[in-house]
C-alpha positions in Angstrom: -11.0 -4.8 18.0 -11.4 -5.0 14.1 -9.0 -2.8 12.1 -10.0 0.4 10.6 -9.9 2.2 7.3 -7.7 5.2 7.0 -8.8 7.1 4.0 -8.1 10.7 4.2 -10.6 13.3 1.7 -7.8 15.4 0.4 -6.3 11.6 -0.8 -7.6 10.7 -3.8 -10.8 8.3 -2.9 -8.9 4.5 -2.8 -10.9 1.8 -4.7 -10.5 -1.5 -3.5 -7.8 -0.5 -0.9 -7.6 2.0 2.1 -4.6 4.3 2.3 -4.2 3.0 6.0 -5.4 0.6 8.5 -5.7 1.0 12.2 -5.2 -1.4 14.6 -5.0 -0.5 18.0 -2.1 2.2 17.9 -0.4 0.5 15.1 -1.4 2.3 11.6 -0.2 0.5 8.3 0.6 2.9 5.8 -0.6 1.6 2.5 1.6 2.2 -0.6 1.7 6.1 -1.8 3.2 7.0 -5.4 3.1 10.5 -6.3 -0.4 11.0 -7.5 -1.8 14.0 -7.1 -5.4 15.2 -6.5 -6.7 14.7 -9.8 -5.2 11.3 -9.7 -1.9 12.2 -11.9 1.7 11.4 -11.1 3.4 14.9 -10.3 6.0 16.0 -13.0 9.5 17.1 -12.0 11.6 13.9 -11.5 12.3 11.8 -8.5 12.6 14.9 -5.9 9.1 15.6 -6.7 8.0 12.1 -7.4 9.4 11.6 -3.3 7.7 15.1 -2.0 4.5 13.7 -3.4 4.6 9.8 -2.6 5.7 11.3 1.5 3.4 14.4 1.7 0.5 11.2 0.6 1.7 8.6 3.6 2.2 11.9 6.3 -1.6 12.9 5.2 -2.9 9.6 5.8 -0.8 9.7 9.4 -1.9 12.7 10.6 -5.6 12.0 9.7 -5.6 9.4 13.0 -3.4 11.9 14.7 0.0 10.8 14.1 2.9 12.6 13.3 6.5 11.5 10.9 8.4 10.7 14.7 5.6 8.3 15.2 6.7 6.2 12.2 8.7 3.2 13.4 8.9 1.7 9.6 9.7 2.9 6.1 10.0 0.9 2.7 10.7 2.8 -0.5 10.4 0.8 -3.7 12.1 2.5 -6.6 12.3 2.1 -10.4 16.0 3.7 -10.6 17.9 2.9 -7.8 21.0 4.9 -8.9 18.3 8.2 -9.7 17.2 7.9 -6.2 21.1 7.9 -5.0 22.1 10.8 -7.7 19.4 12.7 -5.7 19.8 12.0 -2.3 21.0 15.0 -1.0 17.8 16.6 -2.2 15.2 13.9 -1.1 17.3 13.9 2.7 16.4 17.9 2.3 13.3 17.7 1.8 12.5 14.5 4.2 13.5 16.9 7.3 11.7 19.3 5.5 8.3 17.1 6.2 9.3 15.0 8.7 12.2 16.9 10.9 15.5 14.9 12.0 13.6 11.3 12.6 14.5 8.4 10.8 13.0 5.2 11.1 13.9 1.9 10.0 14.0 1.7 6.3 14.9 -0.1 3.2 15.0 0.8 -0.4 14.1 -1.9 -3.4 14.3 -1.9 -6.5 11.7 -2.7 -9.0 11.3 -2.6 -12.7 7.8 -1.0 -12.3 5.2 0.8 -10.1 1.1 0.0 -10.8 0.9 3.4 -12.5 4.0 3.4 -15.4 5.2 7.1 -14.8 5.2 6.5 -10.7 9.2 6.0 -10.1 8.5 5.9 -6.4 6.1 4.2 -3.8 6.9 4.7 -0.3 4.8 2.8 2.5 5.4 2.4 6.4 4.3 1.4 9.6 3.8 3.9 12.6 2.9 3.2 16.5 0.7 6.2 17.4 0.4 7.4 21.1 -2.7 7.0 23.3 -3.1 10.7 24.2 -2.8 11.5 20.2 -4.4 8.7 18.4 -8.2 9.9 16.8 -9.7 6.8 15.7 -12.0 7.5 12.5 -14.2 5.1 10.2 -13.8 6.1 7.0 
């Protein structure tokens, strides 16, 4: 079975990557910052930056018909550690606000920068989808 692309329309359209790839049940979550539809990183600081950069990787899961308690693996990369910490209270807020009380495995890294220079977070992941969920699509 070969993999296949996951690239949502309401994503902005990826050049020279997919936003996902499928294989089998397994769908590897590409690398989401905070851009927006009209390819801009969203204003408002790390809470937003996160809101943005999650609501990106849960569109691209849901477009195969996963949801956030099929993700089995999450890996932040952020450009200010101690921002991301300051704020955490906020980001765990609005996590269960997206994603309800499920928390995979995870790890945050730091990184002096992100491919676009105002992005201060890019979150990927790795999520298992069910059989009796699981919409396979060619995009």
């Amino acid at each position: 079975m070969k993999p296949i692309a996951v690239n949502p329309a309401a994503l902005p359209a990826p050049r020279g990557y997919s936003h996902g790839t499928l294989q089998g049940n397994t769908l590897y979550l590409g690398g989401q910052t905070a851009l927006d539809a009209n390819m801009r990183i969203v204003d408002g600081g790390i809470v937003e930056q996160f809101r943005q950069a999650f609501g990106n990787l849960l569109t691209t899961l849901r477009e195969v018909g996963g949801e956030p308690e099929d993700l089995v693996s999450i890996t932040i990369y952020l450009t200010d550690i101690a921002d991301y910490q300051a704020h955490g209270k906020e980001i765990g807020k609005v996590w269960r606000e997206m994603a309800g009380p499920v928390y995979p495995a995870m790890a945050g890294i730091g990184c002096t920068e992100l491919w676009q220079p105002e992005a201060m977070i890019e979150i990927l992941g790795t999520a298992v989808i069910p059989d009796e969920r699981l919409r396979a699509r060619r995009a």
